[in-house]
C-alpha positions as CSV (number, residue, x, y, z in Angstrom):
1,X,-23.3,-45.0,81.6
2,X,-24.8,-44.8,77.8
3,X,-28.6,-45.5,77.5
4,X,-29.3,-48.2,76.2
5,X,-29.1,-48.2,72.1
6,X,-25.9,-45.8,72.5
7,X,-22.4,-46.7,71.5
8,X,-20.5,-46.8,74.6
9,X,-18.3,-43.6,74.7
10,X,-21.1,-41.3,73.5
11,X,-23.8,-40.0,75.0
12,X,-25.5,-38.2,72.5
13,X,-25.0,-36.7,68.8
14,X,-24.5,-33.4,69.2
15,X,-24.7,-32.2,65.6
16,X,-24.6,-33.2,62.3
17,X,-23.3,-31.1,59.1
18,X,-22.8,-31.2,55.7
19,X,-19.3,-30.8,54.7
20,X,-17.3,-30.5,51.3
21,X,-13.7,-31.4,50.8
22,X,-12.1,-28.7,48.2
23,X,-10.5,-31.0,45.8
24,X,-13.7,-32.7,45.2
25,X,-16.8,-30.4,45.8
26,X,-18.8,-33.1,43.9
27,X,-18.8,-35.3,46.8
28,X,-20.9,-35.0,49.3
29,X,-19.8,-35.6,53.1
30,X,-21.9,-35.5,56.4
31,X,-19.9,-34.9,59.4
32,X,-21.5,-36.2,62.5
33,X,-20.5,-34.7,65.8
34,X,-21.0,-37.1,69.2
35,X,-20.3,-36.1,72.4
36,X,-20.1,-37.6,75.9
37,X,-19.1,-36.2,79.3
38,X,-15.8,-35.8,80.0
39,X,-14.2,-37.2,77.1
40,X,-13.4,-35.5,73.8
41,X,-16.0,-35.5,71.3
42,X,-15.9,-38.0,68.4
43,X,-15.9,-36.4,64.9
44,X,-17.1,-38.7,62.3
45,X,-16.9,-37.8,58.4
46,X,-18.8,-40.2,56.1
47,X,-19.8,-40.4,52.4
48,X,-23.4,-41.3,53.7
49,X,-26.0,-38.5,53.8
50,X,-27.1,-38.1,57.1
51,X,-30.2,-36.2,57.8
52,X,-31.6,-36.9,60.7
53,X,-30.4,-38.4,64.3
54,X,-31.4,-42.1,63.5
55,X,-28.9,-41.8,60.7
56,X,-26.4,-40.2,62.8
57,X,-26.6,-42.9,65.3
58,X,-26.2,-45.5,62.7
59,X,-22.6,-43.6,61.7
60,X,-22.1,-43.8,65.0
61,X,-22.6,-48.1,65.5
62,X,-20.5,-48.4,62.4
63,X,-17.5,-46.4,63.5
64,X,-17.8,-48.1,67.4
65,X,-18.0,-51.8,65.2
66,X,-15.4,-51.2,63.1
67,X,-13.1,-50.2,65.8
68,X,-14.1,-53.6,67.5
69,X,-13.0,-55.0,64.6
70,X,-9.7,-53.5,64.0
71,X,-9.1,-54.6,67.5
72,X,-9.5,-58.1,66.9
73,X,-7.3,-57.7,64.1
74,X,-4.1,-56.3,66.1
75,X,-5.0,-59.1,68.7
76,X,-4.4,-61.5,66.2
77,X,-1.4,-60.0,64.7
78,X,0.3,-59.0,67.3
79,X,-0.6,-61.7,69.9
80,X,-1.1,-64.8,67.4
81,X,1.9,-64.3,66.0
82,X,0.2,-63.3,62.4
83,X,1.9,-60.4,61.2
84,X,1.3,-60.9,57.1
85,X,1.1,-64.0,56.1
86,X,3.7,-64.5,53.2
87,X,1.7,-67.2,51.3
88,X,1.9,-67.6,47.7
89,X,-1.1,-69.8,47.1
90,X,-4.7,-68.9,48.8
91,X,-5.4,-72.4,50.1
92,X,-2.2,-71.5,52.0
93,X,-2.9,-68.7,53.4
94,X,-6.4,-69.8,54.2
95,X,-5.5,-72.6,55.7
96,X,-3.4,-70.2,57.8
97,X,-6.0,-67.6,58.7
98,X,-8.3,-70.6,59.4
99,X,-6.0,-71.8,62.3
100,X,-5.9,-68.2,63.8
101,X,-9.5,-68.0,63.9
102,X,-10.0,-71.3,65.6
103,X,-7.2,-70.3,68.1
104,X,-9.1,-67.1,68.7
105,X,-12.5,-69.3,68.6
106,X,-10.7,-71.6,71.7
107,X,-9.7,-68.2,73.4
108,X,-13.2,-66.9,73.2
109,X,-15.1,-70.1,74.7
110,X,-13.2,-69.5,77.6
111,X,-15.0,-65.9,78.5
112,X,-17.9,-68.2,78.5
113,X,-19.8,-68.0,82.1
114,X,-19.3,-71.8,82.4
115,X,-15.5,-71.7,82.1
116,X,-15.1,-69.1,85.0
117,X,-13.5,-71.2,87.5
118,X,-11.1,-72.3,84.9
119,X,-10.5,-69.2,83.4
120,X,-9.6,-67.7,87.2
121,X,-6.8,-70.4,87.8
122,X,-5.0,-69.9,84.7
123,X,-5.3,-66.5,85.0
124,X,-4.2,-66.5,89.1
125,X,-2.0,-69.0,88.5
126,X,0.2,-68.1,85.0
127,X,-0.4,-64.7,84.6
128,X,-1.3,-62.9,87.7
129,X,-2.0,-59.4,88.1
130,X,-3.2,-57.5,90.2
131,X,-3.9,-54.0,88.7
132,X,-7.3,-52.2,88.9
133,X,-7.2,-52.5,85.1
134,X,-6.5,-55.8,85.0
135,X,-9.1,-56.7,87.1
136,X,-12.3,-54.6,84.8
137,X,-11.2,-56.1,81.8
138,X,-14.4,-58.0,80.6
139,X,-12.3,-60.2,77.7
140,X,-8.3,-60.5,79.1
141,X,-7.6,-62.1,75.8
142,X,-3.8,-61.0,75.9
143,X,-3.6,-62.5,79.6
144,X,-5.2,-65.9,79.1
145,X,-3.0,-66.2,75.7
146,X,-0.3,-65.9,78.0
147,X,-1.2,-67.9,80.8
148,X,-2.2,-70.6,78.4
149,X,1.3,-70.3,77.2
150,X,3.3,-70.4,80.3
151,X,0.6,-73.4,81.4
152,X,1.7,-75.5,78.4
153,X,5.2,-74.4,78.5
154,X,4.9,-75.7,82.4
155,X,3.2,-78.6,80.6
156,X,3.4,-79.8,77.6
157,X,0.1,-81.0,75.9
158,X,0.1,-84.3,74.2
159,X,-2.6,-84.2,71.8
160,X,-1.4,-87.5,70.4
161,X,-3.5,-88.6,73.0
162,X,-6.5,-86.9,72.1
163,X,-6.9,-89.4,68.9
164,X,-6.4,-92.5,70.4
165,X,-9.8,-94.5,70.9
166,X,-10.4,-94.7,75.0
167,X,-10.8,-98.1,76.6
168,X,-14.2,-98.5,78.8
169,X,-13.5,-98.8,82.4
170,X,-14.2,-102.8,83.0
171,X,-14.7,-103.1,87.0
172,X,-14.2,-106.7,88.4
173,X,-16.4,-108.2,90.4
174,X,-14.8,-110.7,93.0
175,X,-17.1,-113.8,94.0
């Protein structure tokens, strides 16, 4: 397990060098060496000067965030159906990205601790598994896309409904 303030994956930075690339000598590269038991080692070439191990670990937060990030971005390609968006105008395709994110938004509230119960019967109920895998994943994103998708396949949401003003519940008292 990687101490706390450690990018999970690496357990410490092994070594840090300065490095030149030989069509540009004038840059200046630091390559940062991290390095955890068992695994292969991360190798991690940046344009930022590095010089001592706080700066090394900051390389290292960067290049654990960015893959987060390129993560969420194949999610919502590949799983929002988002490949490119082929949008002329910005307002378009903003409009489009802005939908994706609050899908992805909805999909998110539901790792939320108070959503549990919920988040087990779709999940047990539309997309069961019952790999090892399947069963450590700490954000099943893919799954509960899925097993929201089978659920409202199943049954279709009406969210006509959801606009209409509600009536208050008027009990009547007999004499």
């Amino acid at each position: 397990m990687a101490e706390v303030g450690e990018p999970a994956g690496c357990k410490g930075v092994e070594l840090v060098l300065p490095v030149y690339h030989p069509e540009q000598p004038e840059v200046a590269l630091s390559l940062v060496v991290c390095r955890s038991a068992g695994r292969f080692p991360w190798y991690l070439l940046t344009n930022e000067a590095v010089t001592c191990e706080q700066e090394a670990w900051q390389v290292a937060f960067a290049s654990v965030r960015s893959f987060h990030i390129e993560q969420t971005w194949r999610y919502d390609k590949s799983e929002l159906a988002n490949p490119r968006p082929r949008l002329w105008y910005w307002q378009e395709r903003e409009k489009l990205l802005l939908m994706a994110t609050l899908a992805y938004a909805f999909l998110l509230t539901l790792l939320e601790p108070c959503y549990d119960p919920l988040r087990f019967w779709l999940l047990r109920s539309y997309c069961h598994r019952s790999g090892w895998h399947c069963r450590r994943a700490k954000a099943p994103l893919y799954r509960l896309r899925s097993a929201l998708s089978r659920l409202w396949q199943k049954y279709p949401p009406t969210f006509a409904l959801l606009g209409q003003r509600r009536l208050p519940n008027v009990q009547l008292l007999s004499a």
